[in-house]
PyMOL Python script that loads the backbone (N, CA, C, O; Angstrom):
from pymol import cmd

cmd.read_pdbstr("""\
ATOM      1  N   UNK A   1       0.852  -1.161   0.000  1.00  0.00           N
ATOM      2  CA  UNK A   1       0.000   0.000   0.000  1.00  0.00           C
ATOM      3  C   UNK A   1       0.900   1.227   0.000  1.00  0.00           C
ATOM      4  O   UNK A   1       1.523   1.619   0.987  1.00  0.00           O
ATOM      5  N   UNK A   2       0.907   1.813  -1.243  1.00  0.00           N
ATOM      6  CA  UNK A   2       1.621   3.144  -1.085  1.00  0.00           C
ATOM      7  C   UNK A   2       0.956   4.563  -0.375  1.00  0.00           C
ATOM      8  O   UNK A   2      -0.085   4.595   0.280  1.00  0.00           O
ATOM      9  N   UNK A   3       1.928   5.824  -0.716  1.00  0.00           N
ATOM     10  CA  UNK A   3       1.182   6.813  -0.101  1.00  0.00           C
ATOM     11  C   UNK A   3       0.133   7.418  -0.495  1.00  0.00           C
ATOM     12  O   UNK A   3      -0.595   7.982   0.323  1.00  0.00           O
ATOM     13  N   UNK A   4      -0.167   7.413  -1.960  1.00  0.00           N
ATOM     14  CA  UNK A   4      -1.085   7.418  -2.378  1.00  0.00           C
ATOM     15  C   UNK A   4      -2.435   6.768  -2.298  1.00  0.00           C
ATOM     16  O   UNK A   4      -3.477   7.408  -2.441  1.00  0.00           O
ATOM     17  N   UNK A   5      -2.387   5.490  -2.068  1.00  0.00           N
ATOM     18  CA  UNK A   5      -3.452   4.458  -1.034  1.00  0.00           C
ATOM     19  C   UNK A   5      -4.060   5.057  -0.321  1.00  0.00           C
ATOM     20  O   UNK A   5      -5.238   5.378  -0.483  1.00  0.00           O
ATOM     21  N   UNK A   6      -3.032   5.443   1.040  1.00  0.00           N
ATOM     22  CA  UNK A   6      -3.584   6.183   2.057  1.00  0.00           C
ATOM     23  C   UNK A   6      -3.519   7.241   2.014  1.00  0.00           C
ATOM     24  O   UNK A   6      -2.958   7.459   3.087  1.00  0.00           O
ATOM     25  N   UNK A   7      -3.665   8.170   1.572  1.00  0.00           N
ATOM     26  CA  UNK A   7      -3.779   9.866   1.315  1.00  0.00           C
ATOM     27  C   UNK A   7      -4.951   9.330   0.393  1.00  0.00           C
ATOM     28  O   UNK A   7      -5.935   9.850   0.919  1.00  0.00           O
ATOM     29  N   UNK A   8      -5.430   8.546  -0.741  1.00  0.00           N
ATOM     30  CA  UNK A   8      -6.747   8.230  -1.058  1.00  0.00           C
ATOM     31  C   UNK A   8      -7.964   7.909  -0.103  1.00  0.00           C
ATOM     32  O   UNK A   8      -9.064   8.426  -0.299  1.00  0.00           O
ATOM     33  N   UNK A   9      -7.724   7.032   0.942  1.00  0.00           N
ATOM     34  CA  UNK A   9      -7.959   6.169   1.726  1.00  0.00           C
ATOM     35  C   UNK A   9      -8.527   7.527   3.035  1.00  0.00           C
ATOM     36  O   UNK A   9      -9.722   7.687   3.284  1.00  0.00           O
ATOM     37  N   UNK A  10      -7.742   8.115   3.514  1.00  0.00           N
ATOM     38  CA  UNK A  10      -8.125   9.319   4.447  1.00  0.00           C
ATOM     39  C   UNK A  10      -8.991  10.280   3.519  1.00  0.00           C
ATOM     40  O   UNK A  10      -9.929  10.656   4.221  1.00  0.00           O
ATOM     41  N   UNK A  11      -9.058  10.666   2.649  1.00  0.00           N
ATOM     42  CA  UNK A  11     -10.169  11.544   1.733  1.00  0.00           C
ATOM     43  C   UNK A  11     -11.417  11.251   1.288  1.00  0.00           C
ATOM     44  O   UNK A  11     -12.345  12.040   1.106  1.00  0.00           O
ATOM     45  N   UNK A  12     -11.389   9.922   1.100  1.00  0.00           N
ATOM     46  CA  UNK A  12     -12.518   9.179   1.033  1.00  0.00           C
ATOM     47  C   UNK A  12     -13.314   8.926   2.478  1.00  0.00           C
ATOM     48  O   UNK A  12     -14.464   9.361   2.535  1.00  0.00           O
ATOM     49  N   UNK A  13     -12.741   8.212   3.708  1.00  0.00           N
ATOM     50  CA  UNK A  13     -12.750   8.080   5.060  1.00  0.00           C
ATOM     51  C   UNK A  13     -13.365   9.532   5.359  1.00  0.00           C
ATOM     52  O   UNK A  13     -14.473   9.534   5.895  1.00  0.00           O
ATOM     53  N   UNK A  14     -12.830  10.633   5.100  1.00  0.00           N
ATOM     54  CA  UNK A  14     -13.072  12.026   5.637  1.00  0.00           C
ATOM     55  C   UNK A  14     -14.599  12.459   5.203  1.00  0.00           C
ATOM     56  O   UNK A  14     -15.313  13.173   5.906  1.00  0.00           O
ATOM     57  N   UNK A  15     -15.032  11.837   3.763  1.00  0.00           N
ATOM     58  CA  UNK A  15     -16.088  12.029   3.168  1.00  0.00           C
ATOM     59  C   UNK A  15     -17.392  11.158   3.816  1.00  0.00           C
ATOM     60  O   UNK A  15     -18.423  11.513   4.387  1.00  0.00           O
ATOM     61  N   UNK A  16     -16.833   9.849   3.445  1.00  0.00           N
ATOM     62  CA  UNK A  16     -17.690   9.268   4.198  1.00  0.00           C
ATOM     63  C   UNK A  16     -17.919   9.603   5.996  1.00  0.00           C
ATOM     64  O   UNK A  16     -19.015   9.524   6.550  1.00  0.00           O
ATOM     65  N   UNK A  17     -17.013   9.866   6.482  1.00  0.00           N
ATOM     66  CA  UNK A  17     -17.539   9.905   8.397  1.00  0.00           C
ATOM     67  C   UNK A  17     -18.492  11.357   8.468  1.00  0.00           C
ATOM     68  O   UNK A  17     -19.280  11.636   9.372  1.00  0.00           O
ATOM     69  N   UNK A  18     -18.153  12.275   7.124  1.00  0.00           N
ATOM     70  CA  UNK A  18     -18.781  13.184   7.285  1.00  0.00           C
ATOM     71  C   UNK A  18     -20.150  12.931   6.946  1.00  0.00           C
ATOM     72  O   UNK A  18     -21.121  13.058   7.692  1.00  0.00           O
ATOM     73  N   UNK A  19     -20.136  12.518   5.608  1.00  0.00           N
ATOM     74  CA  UNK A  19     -21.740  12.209   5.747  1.00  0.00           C
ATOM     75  C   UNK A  19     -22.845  11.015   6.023  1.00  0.00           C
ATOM     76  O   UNK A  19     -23.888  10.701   5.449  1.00  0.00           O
ATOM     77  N   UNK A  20     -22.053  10.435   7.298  1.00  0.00           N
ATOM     78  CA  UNK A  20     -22.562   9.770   8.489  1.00  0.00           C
ATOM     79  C   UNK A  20     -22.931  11.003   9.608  1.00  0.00           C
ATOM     80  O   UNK A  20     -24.006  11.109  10.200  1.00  0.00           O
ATOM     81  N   UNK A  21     -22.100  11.640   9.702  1.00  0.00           N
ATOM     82  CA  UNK A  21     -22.333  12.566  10.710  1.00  0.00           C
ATOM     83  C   UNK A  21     -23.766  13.455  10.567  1.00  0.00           C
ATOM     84  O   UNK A  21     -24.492  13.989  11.405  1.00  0.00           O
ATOM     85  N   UNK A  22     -23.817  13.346   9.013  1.00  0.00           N
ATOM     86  CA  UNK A  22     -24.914  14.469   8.871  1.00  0.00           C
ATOM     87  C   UNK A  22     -25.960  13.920   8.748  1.00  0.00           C
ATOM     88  O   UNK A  22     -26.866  14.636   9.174  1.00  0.00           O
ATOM     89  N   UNK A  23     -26.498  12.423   8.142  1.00  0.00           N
ATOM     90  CA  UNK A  23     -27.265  11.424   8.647  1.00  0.00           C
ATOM     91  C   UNK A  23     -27.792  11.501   9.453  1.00  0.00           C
ATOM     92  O   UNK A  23     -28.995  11.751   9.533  1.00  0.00           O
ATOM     93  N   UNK A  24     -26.520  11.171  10.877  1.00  0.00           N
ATOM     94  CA  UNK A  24     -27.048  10.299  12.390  1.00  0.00           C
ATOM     95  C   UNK A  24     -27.401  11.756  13.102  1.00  0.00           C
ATOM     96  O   UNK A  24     -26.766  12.785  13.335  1.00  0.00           O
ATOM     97  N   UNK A  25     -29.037  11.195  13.368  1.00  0.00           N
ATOM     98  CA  UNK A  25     -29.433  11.907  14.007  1.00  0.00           C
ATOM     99  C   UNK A  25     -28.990  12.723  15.417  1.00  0.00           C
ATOM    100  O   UNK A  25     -28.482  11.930  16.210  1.00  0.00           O
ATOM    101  N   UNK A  26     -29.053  14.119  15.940  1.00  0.00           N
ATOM    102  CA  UNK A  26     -28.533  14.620  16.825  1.00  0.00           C
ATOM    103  C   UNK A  26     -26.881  14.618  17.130  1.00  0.00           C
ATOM    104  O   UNK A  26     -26.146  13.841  16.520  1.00  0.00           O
ATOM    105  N   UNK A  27     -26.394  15.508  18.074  1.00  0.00           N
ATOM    106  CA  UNK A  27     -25.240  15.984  17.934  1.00  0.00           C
ATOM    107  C   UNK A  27     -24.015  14.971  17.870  1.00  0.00           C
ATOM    108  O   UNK A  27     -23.951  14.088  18.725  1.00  0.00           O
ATOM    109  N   UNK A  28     -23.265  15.047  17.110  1.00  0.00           N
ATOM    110  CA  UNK A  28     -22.306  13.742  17.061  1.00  0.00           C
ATOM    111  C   UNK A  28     -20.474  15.009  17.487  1.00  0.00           C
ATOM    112  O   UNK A  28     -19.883  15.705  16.661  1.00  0.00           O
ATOM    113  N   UNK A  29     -20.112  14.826  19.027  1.00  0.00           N
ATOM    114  CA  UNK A  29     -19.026  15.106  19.307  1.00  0.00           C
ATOM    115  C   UNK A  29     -17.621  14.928  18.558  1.00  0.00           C
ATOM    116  O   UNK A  29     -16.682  14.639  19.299  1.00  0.00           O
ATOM    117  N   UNK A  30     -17.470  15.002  17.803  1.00  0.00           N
ATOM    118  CA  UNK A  30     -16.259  14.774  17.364  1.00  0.00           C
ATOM    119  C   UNK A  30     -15.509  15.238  16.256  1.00  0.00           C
ATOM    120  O   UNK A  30     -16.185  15.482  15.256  1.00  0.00           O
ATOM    121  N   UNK A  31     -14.234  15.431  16.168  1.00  0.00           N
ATOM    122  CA  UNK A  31     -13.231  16.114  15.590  1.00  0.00           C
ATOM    123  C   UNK A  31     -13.027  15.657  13.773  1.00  0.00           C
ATOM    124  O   UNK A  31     -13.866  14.977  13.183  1.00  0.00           O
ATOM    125  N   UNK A  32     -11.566  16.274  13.017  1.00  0.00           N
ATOM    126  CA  UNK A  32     -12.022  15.804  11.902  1.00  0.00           C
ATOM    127  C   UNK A  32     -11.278  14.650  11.954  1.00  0.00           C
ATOM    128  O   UNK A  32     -11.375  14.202  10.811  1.00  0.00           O
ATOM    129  N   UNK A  33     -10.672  13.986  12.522  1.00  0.00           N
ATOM    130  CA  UNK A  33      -9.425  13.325  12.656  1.00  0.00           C
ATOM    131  C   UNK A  33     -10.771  12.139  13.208  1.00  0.00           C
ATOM    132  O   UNK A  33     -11.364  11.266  12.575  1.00  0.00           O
ATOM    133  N   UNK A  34     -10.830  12.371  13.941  1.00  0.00           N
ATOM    134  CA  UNK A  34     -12.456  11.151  14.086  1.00  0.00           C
ATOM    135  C   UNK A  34     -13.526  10.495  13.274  1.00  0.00           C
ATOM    136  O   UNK A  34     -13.965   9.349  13.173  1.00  0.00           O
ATOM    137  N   UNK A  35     -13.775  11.638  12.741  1.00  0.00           N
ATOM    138  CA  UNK A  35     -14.848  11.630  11.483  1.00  0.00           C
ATOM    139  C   UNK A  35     -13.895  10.601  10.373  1.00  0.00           C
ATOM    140  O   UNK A  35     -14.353   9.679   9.697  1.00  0.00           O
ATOM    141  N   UNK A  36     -12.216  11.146  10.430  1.00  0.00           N
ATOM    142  CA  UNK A  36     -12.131  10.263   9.428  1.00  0.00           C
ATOM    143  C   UNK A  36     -12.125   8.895   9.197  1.00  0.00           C
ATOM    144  O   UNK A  36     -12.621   8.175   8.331  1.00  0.00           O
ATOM    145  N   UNK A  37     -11.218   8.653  10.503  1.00  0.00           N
ATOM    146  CA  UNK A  37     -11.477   7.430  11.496  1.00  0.00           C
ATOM    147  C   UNK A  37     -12.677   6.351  11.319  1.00  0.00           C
ATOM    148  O   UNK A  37     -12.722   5.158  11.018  1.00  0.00           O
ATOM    149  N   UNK A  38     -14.009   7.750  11.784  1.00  0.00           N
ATOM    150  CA  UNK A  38     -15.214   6.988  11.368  1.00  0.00           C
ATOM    151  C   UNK A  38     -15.485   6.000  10.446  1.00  0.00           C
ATOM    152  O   UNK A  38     -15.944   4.858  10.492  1.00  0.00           O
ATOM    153  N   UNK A  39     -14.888   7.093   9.209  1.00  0.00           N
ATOM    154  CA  UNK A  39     -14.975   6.992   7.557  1.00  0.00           C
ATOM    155  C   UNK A  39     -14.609   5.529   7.192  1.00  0.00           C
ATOM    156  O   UNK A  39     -15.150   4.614   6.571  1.00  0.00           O
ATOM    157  N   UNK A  40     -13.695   5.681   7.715  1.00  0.00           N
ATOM    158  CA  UNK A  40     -12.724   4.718   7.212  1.00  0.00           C
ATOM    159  C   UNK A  40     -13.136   3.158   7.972  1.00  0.00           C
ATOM    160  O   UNK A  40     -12.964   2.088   7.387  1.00  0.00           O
ATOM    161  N   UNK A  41     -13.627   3.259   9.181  1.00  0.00           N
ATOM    162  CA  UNK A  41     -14.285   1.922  10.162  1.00  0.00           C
ATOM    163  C   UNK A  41     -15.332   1.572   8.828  1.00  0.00           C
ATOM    164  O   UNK A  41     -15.300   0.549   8.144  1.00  0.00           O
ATOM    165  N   UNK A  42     -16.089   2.522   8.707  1.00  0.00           N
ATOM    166  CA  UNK A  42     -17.455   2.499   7.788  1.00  0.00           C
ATOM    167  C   UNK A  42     -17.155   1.902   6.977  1.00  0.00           C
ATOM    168  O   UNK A  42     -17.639   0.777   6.851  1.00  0.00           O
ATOM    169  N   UNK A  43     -16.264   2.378   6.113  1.00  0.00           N
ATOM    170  CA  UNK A  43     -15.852   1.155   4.999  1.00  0.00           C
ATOM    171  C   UNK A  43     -15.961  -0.339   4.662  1.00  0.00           C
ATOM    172  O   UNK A  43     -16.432  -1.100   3.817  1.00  0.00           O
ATOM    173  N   UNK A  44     -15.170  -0.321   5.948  1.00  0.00           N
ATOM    174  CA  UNK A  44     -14.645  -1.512   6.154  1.00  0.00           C
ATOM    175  C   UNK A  44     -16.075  -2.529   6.530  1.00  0.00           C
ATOM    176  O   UNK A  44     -16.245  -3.614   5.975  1.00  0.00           O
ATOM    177  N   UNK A  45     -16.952  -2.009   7.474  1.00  0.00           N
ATOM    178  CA  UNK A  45     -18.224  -2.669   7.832  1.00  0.00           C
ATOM    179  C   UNK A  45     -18.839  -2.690   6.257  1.00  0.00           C
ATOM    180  O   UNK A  45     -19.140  -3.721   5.655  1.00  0.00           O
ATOM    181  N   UNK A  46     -18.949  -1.395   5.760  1.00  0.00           N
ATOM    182  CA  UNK A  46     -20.123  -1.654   4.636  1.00  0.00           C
ATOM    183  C   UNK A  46     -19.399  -2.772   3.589  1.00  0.00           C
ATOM    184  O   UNK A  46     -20.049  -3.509   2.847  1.00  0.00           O
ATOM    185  N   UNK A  47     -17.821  -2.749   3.686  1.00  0.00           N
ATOM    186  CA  UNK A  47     -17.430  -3.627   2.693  1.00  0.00           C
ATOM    187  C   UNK A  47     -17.769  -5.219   3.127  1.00  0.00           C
ATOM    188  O   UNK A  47     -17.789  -6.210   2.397  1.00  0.00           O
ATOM    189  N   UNK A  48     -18.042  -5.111   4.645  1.00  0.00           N
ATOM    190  CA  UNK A  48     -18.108  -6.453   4.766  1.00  0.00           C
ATOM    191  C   UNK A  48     -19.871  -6.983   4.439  1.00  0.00           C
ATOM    192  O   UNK A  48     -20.200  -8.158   4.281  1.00  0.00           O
ATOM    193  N   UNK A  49     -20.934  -5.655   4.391  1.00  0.00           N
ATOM    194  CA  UNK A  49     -21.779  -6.238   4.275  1.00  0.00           C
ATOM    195  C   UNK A  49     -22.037  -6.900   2.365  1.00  0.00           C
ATOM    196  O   UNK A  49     -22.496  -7.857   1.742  1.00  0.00           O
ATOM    197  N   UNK A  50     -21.414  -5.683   2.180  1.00  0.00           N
ATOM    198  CA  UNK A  50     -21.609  -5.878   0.604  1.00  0.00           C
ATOM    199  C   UNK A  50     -20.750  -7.207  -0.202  1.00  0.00           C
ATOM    200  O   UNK A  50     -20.942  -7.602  -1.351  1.00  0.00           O
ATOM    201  N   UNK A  51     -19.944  -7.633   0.616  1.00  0.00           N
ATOM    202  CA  UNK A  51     -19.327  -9.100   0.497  1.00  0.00           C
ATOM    203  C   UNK A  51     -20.761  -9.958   0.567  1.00  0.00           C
ATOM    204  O   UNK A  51     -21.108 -10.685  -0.364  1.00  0.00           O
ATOM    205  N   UNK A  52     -21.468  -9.804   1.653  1.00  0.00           N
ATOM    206  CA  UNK A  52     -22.221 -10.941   2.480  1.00  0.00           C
ATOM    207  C   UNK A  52     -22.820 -11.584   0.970  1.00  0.00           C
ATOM    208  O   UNK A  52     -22.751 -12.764   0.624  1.00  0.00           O
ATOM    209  N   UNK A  53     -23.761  -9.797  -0.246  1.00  0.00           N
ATOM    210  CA  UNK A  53     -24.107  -9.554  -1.572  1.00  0.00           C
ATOM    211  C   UNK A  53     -23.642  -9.785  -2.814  1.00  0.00           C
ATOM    212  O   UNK A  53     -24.165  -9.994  -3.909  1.00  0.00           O
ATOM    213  N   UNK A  54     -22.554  -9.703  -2.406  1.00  0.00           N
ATOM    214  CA  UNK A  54     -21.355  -9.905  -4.075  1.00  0.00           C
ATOM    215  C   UNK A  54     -21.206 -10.916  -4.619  1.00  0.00           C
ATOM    216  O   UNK A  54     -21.755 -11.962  -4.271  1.00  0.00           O
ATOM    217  N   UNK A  55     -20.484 -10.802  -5.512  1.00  0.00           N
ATOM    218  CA  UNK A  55     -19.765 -11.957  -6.144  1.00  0.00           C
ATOM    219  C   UNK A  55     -18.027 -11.574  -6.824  1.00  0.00           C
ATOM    220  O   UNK A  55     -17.348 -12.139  -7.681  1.00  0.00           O
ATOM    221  N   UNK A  56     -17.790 -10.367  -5.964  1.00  0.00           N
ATOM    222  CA  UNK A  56     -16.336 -10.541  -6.031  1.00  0.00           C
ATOM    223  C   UNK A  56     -16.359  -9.655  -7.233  1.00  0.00           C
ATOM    224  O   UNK A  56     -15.848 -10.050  -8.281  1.00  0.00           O
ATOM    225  N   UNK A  57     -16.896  -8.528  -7.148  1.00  0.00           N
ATOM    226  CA  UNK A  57     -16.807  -7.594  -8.336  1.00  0.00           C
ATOM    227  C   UNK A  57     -15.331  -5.980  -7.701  1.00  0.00           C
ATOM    228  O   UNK A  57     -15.480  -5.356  -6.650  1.00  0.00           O
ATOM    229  N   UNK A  58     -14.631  -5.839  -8.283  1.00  0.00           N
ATOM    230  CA  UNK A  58     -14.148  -4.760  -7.661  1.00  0.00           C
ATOM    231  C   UNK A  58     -13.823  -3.268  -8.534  1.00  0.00           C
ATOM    232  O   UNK A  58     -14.353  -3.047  -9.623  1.00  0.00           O
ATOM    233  N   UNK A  59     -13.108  -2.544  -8.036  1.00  0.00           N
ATOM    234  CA  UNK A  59     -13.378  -1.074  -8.053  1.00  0.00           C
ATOM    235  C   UNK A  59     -14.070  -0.201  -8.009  1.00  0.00           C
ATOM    236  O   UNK A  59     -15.040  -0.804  -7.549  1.00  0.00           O
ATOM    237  N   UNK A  60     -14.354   0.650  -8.100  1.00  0.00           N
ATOM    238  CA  UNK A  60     -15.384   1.775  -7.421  1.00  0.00           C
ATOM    239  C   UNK A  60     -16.575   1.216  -7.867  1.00  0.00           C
ATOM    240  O   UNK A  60     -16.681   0.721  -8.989  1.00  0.00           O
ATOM    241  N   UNK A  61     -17.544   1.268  -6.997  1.00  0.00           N
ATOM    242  CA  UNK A  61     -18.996   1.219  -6.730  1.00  0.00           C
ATOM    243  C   UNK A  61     -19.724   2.064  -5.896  1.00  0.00           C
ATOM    244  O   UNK A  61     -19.624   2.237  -4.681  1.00  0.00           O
ATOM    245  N   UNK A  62     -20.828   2.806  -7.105  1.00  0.00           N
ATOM    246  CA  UNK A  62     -21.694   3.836  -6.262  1.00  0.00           C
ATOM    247  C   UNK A  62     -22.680   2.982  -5.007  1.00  0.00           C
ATOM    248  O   UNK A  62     -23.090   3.644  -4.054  1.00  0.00           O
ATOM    249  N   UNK A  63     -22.909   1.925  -5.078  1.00  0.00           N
ATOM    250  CA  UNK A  63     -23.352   1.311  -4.203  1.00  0.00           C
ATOM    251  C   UNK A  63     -22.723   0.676  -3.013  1.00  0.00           C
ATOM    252  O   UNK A  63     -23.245   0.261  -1.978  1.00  0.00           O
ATOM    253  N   UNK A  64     -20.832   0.706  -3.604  1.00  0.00           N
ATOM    254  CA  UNK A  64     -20.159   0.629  -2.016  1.00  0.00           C
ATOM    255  C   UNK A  64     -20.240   1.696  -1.375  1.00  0.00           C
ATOM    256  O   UNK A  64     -20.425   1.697  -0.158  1.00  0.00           O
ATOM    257  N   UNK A  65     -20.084   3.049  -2.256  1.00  0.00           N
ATOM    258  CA  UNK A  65     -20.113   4.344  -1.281  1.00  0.00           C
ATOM    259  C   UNK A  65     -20.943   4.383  -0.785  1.00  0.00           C
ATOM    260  O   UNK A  65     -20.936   5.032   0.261  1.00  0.00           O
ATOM    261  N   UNK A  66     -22.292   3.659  -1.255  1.00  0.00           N
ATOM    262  CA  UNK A  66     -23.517   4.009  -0.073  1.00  0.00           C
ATOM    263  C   UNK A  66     -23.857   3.427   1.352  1.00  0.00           C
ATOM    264  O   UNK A  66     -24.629   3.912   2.178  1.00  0.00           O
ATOM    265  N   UNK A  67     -22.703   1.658   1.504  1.00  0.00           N
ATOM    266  CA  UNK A  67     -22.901   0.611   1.711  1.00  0.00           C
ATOM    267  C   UNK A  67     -21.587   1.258   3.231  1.00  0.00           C
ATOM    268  O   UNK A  67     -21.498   0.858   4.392  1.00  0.00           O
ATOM    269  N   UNK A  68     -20.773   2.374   2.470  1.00  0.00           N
ATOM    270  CA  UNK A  68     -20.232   2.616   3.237  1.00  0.00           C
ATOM    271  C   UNK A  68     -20.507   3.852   4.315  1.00  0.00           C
ATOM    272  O   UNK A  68     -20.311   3.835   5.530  1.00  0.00           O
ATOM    273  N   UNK A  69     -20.978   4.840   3.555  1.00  0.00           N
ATOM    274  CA  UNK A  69     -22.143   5.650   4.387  1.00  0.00           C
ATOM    275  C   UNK A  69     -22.743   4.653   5.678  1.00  0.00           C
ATOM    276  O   UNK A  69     -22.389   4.620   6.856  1.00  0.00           O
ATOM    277  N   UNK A  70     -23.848   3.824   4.912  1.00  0.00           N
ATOM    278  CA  UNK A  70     -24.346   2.901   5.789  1.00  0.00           C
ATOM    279  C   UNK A  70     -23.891   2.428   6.867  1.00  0.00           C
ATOM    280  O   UNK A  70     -24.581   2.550   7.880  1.00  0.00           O
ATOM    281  N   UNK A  71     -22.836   1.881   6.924  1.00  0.00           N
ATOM    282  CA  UNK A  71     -21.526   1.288   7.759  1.00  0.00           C
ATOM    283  C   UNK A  71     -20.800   2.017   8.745  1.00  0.00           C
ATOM    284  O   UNK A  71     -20.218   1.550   9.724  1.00  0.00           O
ATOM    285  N   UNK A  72     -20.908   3.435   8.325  1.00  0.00           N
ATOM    286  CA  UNK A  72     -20.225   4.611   8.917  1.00  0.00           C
ATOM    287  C   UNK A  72     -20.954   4.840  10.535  1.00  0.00           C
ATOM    288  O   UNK A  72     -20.696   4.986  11.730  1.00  0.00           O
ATOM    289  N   UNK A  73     -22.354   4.714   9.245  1.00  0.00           N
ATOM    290  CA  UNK A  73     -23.515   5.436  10.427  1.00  0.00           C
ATOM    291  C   UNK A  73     -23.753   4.607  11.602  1.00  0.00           C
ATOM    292  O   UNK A  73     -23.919   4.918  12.782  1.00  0.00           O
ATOM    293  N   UNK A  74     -23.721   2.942  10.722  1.00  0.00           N
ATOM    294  CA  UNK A  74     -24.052   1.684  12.562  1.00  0.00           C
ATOM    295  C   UNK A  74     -22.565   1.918  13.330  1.00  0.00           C
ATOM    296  O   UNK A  74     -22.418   2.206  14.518  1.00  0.00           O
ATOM    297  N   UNK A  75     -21.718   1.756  12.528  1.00  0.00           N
ATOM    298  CA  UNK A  75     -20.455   2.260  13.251  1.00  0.00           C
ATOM    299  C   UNK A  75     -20.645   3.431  14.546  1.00  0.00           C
ATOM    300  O   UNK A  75     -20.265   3.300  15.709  1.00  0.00           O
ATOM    301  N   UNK A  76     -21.237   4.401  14.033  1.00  0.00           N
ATOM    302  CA  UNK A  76     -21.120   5.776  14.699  1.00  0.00           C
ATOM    303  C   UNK A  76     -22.201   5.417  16.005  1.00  0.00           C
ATOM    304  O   UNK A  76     -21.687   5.492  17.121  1.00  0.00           O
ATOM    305  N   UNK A  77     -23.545   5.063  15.947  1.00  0.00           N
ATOM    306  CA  UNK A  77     -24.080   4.183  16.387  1.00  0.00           C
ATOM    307  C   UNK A  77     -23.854   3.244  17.688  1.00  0.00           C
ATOM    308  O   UNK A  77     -24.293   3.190  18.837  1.00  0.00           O
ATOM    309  N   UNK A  78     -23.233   2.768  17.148  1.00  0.00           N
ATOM    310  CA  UNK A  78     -22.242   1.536  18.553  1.00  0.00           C
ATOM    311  C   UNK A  78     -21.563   2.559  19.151  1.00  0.00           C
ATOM    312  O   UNK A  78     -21.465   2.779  20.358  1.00  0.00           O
ATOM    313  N   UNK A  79     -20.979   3.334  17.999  1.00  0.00           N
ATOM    314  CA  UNK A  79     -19.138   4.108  19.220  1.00  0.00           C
ATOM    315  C   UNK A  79     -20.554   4.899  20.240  1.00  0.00           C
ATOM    316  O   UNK A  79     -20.570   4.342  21.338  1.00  0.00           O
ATOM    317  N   UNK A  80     -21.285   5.617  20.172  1.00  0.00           N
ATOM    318  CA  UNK A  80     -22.388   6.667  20.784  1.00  0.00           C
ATOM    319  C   UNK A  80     -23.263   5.646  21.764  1.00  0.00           C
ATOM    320  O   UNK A  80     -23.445   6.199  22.848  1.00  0.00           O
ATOM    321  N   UNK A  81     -23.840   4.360  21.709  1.00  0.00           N
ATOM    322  CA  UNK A  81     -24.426   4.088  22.034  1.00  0.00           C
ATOM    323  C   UNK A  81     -23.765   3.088  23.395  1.00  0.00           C
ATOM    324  O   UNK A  81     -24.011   3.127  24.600  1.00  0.00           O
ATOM    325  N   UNK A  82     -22.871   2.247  22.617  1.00  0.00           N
ATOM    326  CA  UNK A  82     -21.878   1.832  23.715  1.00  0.00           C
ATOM    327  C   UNK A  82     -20.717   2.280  24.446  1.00  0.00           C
ATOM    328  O   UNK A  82     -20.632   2.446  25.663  1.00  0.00           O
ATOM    329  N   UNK A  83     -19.681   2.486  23.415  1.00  0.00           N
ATOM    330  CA  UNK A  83     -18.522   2.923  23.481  1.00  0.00           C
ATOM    331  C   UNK A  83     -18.544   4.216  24.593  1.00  0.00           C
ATOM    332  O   UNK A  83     -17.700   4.289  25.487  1.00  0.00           O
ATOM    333  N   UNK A  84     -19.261   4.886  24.474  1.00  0.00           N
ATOM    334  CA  UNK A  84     -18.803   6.190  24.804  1.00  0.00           C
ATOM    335  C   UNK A  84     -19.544   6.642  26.565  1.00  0.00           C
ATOM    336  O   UNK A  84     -19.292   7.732  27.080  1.00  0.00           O
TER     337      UNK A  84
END
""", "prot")
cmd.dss("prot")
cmd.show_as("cartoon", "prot")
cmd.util.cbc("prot")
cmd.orient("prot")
């Protein structure tokens, strides 16, 4: 994974935790460095749901970005509901 990966990888992450944030209902505490954090957890969940769906298709999908939104938000969810 080069630097480009992750300097992709945090911009995308930054996008997505943000618009989880603006989603999940009521005030969500946290910084941008969190949000990206978020972003980036989100991913990873929505990628796992959209596995559960697939058949092993890859590169960009408007329906992973949504899958990852999605993911962001149960993510955000747990960290608020349990975590915190």
């Amino acid at each position: 994974m080069g630097l480009l990966s992750l300097l992709w990888m945090a911009i995308v992450g930054l996008i997505v935790g943000a618009l989880a944030r603006y989603f999940y209902p009521g005030p969500v505490p946290m910084g941008w460095i969190g949000t990206m954090l978020l972003g980036v957890v989100g991913s990873l969940v929505g990628g796992l749901i959209g596995a559960l769906f697939s058949r092993g298709k890859s590169g960009f999908q408007p329906a992973g970005f949504v899958l990852s939104v999605i993911g962001a938000v149960i993510a955000l969810w747990l960290y608020l509901t349990y975590l915190r």
